[in-house]
N, C-alpha and C positions, 0 to 999 in steps of 0.2 A: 836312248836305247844304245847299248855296249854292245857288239856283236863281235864272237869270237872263232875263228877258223877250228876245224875238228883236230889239227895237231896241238889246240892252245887249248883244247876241252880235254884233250885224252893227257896235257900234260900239268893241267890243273886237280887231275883226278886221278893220276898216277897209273893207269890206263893205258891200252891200245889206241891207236887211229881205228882197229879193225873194230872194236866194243862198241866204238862212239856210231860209226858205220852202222852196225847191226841194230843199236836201238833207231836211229831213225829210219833205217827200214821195216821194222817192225810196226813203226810209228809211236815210239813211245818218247820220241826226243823230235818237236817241230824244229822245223832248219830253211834256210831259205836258198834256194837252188840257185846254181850259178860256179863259176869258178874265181875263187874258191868257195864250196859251200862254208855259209853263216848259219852260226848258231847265237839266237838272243841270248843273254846272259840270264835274265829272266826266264825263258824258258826251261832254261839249264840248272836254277833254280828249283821252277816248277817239278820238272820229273826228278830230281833227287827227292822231294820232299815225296813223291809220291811213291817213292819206291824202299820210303825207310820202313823197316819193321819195328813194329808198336810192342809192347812188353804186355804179357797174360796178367791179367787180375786175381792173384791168389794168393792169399797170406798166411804166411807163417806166424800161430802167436808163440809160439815158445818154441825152440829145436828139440825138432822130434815127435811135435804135436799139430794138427792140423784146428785151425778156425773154423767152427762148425758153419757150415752153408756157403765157406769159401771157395772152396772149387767149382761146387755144383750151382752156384750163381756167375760164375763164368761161361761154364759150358750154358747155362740156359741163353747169357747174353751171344753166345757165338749159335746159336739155331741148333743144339746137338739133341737128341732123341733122350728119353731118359733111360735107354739102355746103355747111349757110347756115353752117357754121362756116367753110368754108374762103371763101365769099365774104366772111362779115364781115370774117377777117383780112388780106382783100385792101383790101377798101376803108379800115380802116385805117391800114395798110401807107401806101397810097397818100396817104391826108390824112395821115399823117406826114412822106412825103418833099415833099410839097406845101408845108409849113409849115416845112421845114426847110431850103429852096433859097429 
């Protein structure tokens, strides 16, 4: 087990001391109390991984053209109503022909 002080977390991650501070008050970064607080390297690990954003599932098959059932099997897998579904594929729709004129 590697434990790291919160100045050698916030300058691992190009960072505040105040950022590192605020997530483990939040409790989104476990730390082991004491002076100076430790932070596991593993745990440090764990909440990056958990705090990365994942990429939407929508495909483009040609530019300018959309893959039919591709948006609207995203929006079903993200729980959206089949109203905000058919608005998202609108607004889409439309910043695709926007960027493609």
């Amino acid at each position: 087990m590697r434990t790291l002080t919160e100045q050698e977390v916030a300058a691992r991650l190009g960072c505040s001391t105040s950022k590192i501070k605020r997530w483990r008050r939040a409790g989104a970064l476990p730390y082991i109390p004491g002076r100076p607080v430790l932070i596991d390297e593993a745990d440090l690990d764990a909440c990056l991984e958990s705090m990365k954003c994942r990429p939407t599932s929508y495909v483009v098959s040609t530019p300018g053209t959309l893959k039919a059932g591709s948006i609207s099997s995203g929006a079903k897998a993200a729980g959206l109503s089949e109203k905000a579904q058919a608005r998202l594929t609108k607004a889409r729709r439309k910043r695709i022909s926007r960027s493609g004129s």
